[in-house]
C-alpha positions in Angstrom: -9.9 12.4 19.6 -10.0 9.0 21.0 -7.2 8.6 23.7 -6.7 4.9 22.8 -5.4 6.2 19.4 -3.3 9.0 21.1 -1.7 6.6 23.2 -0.9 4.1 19.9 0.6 6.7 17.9 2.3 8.1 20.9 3.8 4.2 21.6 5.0 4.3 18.0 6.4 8.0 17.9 8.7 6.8 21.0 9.8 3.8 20.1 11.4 5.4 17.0 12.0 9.1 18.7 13.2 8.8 22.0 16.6 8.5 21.6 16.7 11.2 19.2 14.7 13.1 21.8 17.1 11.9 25.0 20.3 12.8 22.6 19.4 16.0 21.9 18.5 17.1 25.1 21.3 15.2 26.7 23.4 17.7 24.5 21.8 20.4 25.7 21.5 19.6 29.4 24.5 17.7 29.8 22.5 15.8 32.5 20.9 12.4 31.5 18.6 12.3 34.3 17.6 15.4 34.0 17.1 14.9 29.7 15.3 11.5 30.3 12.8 13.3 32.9 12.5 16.1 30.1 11.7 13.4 27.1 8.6 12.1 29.6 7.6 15.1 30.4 6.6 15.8 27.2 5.4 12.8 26.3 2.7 13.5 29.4 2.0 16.8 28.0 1.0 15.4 24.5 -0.9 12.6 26.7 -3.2 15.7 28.2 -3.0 17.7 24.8 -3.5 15.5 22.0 -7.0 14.0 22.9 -8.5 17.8 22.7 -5.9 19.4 20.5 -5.3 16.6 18.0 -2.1 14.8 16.9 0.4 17.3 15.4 1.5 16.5 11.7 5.4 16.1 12.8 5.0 14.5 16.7 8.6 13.8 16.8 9.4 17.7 16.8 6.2 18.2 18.7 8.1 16.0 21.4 11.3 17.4 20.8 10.2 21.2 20.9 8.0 20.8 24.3 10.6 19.1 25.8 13.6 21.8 24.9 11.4 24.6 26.1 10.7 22.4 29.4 14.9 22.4 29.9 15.3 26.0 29.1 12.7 26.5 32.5 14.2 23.6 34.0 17.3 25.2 33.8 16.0 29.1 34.6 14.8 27.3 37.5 18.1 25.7 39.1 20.2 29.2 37.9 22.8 27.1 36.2 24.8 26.7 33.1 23.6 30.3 32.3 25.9 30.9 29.0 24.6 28.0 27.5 20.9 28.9 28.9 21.4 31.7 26.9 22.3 30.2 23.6 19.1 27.7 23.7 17.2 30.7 24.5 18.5 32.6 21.3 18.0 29.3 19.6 14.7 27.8 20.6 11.4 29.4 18.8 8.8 31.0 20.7 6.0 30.4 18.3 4.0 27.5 18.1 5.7 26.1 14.5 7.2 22.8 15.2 10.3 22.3 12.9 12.4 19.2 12.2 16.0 19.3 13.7 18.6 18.8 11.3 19.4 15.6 10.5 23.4 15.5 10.7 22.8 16.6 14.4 20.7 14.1 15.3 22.7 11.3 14.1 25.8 13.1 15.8 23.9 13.3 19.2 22.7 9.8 19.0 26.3 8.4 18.5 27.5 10.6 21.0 25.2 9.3 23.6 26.2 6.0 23.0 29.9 6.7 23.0 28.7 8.5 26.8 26.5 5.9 28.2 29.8 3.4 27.0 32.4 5.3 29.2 35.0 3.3 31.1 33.8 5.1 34.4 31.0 2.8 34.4 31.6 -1.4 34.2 30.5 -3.4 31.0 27.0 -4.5 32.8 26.0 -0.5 33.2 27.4 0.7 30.0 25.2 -1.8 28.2 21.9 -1.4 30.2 22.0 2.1 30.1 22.5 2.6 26.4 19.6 0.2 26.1 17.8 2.3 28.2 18.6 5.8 26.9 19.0 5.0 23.3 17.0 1.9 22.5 14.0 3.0 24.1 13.6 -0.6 25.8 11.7 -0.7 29.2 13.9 -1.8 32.4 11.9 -4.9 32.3 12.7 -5.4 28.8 16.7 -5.1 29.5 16.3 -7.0 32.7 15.1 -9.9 30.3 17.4 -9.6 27.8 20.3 -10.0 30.8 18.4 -12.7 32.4 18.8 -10.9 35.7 15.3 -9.4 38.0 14.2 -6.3 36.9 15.4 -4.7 40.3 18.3 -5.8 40.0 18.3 -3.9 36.5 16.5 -0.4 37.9 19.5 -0.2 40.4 22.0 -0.8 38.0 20.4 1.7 35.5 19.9 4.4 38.5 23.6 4.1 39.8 25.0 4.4 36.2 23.2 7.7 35.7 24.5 8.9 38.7 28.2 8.1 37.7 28.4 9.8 34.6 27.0 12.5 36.4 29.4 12.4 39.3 32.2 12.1 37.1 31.2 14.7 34.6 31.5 13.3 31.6 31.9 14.5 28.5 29.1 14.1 25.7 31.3 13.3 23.0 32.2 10.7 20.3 35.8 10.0 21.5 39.2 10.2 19.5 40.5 7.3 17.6 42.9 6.3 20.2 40.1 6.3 22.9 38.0 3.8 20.8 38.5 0.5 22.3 37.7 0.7 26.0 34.1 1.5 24.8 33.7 -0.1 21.6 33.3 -3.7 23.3 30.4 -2.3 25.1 29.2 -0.2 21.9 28.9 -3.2 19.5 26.8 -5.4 22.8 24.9 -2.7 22.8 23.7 -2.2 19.0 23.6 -6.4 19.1 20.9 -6.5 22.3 18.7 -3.9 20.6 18.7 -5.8 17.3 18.0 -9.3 19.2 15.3 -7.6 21.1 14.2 -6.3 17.8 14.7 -8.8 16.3 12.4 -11.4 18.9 10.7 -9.0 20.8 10.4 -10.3 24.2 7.1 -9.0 24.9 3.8 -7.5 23.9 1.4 -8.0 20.6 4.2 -8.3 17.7 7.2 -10.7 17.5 9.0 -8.6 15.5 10.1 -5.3 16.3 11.4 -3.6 13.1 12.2 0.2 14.7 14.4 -1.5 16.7 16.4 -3.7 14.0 16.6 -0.4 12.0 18.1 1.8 14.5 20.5 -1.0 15.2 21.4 -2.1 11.6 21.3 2.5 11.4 24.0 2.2 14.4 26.4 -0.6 13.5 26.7 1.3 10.1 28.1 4.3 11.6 30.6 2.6 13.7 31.8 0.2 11.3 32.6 3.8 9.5 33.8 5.6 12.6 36.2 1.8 13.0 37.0 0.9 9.8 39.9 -1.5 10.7 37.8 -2.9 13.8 37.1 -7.0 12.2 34.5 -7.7 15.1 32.7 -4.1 13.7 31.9 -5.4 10.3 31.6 -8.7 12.2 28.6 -7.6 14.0 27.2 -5.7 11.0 27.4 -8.9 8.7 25.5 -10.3 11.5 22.8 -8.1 11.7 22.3 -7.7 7.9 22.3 -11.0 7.4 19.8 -11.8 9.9 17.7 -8.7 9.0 17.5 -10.0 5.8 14.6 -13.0 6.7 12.6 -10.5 8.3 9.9 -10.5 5.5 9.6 -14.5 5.8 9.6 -14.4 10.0 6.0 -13.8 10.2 2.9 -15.0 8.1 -0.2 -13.0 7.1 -1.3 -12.5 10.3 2.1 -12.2 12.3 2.1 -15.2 13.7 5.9 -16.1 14.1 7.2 -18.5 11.2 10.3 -20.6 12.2 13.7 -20.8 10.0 13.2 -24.2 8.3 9.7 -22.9 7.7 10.5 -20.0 5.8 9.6 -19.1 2.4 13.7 -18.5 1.0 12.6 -16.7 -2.0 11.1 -14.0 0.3 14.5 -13.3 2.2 16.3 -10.1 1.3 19.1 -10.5 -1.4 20.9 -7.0 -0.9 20.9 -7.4 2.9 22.3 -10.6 2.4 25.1 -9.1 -0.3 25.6 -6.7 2.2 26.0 -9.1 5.1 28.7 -11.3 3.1 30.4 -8.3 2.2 31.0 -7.5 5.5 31.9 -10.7 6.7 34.5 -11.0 4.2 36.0 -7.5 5.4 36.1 -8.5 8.8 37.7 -11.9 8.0 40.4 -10.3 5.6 41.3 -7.9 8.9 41.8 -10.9 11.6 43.2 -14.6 11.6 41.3 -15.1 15.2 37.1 -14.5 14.4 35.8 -12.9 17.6 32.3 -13.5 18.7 30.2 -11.5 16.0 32.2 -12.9 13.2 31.6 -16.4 14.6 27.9 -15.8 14.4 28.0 -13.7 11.2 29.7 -16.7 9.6 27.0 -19.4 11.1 24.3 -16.8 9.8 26.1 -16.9 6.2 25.7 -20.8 6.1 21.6 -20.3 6.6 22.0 -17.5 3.7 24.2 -19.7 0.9 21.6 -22.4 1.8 18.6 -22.3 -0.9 16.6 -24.8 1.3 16.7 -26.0 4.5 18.0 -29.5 3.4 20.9 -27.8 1.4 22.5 -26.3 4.6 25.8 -27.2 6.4 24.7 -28.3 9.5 28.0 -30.0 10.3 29.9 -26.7 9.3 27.2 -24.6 11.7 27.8 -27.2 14.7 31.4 -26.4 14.3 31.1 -23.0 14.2 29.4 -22.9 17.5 31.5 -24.9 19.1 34.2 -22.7 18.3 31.9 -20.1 19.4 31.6 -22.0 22.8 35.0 -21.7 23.5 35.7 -17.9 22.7 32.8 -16.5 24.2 31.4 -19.4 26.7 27.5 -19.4 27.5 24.6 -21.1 27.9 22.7 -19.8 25.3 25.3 -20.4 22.9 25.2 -24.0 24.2 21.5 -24.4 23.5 22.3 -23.3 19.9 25.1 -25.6 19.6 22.5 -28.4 20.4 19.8 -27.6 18.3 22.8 -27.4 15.2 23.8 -30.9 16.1 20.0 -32.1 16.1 20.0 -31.2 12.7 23.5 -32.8 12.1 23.9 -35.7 14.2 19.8 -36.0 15.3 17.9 -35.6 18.4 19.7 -38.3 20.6 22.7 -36.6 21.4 21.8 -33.0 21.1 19.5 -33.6 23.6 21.9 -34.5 25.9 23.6 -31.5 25.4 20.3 -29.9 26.0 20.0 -31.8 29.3 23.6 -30.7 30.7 21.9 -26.8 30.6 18.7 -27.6 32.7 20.3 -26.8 36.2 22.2 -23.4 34.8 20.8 -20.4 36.8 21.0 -18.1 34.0 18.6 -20.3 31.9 15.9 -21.1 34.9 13.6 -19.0 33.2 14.7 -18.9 29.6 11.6 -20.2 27.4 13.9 -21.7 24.8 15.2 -24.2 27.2 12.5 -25.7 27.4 11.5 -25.1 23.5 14.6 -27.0 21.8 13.6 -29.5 24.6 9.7 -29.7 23.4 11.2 -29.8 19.5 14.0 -32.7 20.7 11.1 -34.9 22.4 9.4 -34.5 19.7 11.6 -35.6 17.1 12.2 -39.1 19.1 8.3 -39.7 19.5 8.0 -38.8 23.1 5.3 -36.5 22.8 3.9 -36.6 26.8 7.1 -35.4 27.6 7.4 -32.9 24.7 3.9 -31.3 25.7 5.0 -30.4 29.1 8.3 -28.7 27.9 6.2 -26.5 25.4 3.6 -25.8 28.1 6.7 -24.5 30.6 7.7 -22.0 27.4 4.6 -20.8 26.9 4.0 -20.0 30.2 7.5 -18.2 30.4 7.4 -16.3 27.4 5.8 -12.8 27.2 5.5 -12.2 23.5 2.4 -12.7 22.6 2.8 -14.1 19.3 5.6 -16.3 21.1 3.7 -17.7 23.2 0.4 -18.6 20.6 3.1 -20.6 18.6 4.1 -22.4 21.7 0.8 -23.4 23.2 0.0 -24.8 19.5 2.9 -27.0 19.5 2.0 -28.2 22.6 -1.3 -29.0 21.8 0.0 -30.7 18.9 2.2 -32.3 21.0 -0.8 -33.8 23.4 -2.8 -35.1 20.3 0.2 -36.7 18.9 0.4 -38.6 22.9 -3.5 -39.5 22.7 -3.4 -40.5 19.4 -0.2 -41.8 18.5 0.5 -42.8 14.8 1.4 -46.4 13.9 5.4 -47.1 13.3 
């Protein structure tokens, strides 16, 4: 078998498998290190074996099987943890049948692995980064990029955490109701990164990364039930479905990326967007102060209600984020404020707004910067200008599809300067 088609199906079993995998064996190990070491084992052995033996029907409990028989050795090895050695080894099959574990267990293992890698031993940044890493399957550079911080800076933050929870011993458990809320800040940041990166991937071929939106929308379900009186946990679930809901409409026939006011509305998702409102109404029924998620859940719901562009409440989404600016303070939030008020108030003064962000650190290489920049120039006919800002964001963006989108704009953006049309 071609190893070009190995290594595709293999990309596409882990992205939707690996934390499954890392759960299971992090549950059986008790070691993360030593699980995530495990999980690429494996993946290495069907890199060798595939090619000549062929891809298995269920690759997933392929993956999973070769890589609990390589911690039962693992463990034989290092002579530890010999009761439990000995329940895997009365549990694990010798034959060559790969079977699908149970599915209750694997949704218990992933949520306690995120509950783990959220443990107040480890400060907010770690928690975060290491549940990315562990349970969203994203790269180090991927999480480095979603942080806005040098991937380094990321791999050392990643390392130390799994050395913590190993120092400290922690427990691989879903924690009691009255230990919920040190972790669930961190939990719900979590399930919110892997959607966004899902959501606009931030590199490679495709823009959109649906495994990933899944197994977020899949995780802030299962919160929302383990939290039920949490507002910012239905919060961040209206969020998600709301915005998972234009997914079909993001991309066009060929998956080029198709921007909001763009969008075919009738192509949106009704019962995600039922769902989303649903939950947004739960969580503003539980609190009189919106946190973050229910902020943005709420701005989401005004794009939703809309049935075109023209019939949306700009005025009430430039409110919301600046409300938004003052109980959770950023520059990406910022940004977003500016591009509502271009569509409230026009271009003039959101790009001032826009202009007060170019000398923040944490934006010096954010693409979108200089994107709502590009789309500001634009809209007040200064199209030399407008081409260089769209040239910067293509040049910082490494999404593929991103980056097509940009370099077309800015191409349109240097005919419109050659050629400009008469007032």
């Amino acid at each position: 078998m071609d190893t070009t088609e190995v290594r595709r199906v293999l990309d596409a079993v882990w992205r939707i498998d690996s934390a499954r995998i890392t759960a299971s064996l992090v549950r059986w190990t008790r070691d993360l290190d030593l699980a995530e070491e495990l999980a690429q084992e494996a993946l290495i052995t069907a890199l060798e074996q595939w090619p000549v033996s062929g891809i298995p029907t269920k690759p997933g409990a392929w993956l999973q099987t070769v890589a609990k028989r390589r911690a039962i050795d693992e463990l034989r090895r290092r002579r530890r943890l010999e009761r439990k050695l000995d329940e895997l080894g009365r549990d694990t099959p010798t034959h060559t049948e790969f079977e699908e574990p149970d599915v209750d267990d694997i949704t218990d293992d992933v949520l306690r692995l995120v509950f783990t890698a959220c443990h107040p031993v480890l400060s907010t940044d770690k928690r975060v980064a290491l549940t990315l890493r562990v349970l969203g399957g994203l790269t180090t550079a991927e999480i480095a990029r979603a942080f806005l911080v040098p991937e380094p800076t990321m791999a050392q933050r990643i390392s130390r955490a799994k050395k913590t929870l190993t120092r400290e011993h922690v427990r691989f458990e879903v924690p009691a109701a009255s230990d919920l809320a040190p972790r669930l800040s961190s939990v719900l940041e979590v399930v919110y990164l892997i959607f966004n990166e899902g959501y606009a991937a931030t590199s490679g071929e495709e823009w959109i990364r649906t495994d990933l939106c899944s197994e977020a929308l899949r995780l802030g379900r299962m919160i929302a039930e383990l939290a039920p009186t949490e507002p910012e946990v239905h919060g961040l679930v209206a969020l998600l479905e709301l915005q998972a809901s234009r997914t079909r409409a993001r991309t066009g026939p060929d998956g080029e990326p198709v921007l909001l006011l763009d969008q075919d509305r009738t192509r949106w998702d009704r019962l995600l967007i039922r769902r989303g409102l649903t939950a947004l109404d739960r969580a503003l029924t539980l609190t009189d102060t919106p946190g973050p998620y229910t902020l943005q859940a709420a701005i989401a719901a005004c794009h939703a209600r809309a049935t075109t562009p023209d019939d949306t409440d700009w005025h009430r989404i430039a409110h919301l984020y600046a409300t938004l600016a003052r109980v959770h303070p950023s520059p990406v939030v910022e940004l977003n404020r500016a591009v509502a008020v271009s569509m409230a108030d026009g271009p003039a003064p959101a790009l001032d707004l826009v202009d007060r962000l170019r000398d923040e650190p944490a934006l010096a290489r954010y693409h979108l910067l200089p994107s709502v920049r590009g789309d500001l120039l634009t809209k007040l006919g200064r199209h030399t200008e407008a081409h260089r800002e769209f040239t910067r964001a293509a040049e910082l963006t490494r999404n593929a599809r991103e980056r097509a989108l940009l370099e077309r704009r800015a191409r349109a953006a240097a005919a419109h300067a050659e050629h400009p049309h008469p007032e």
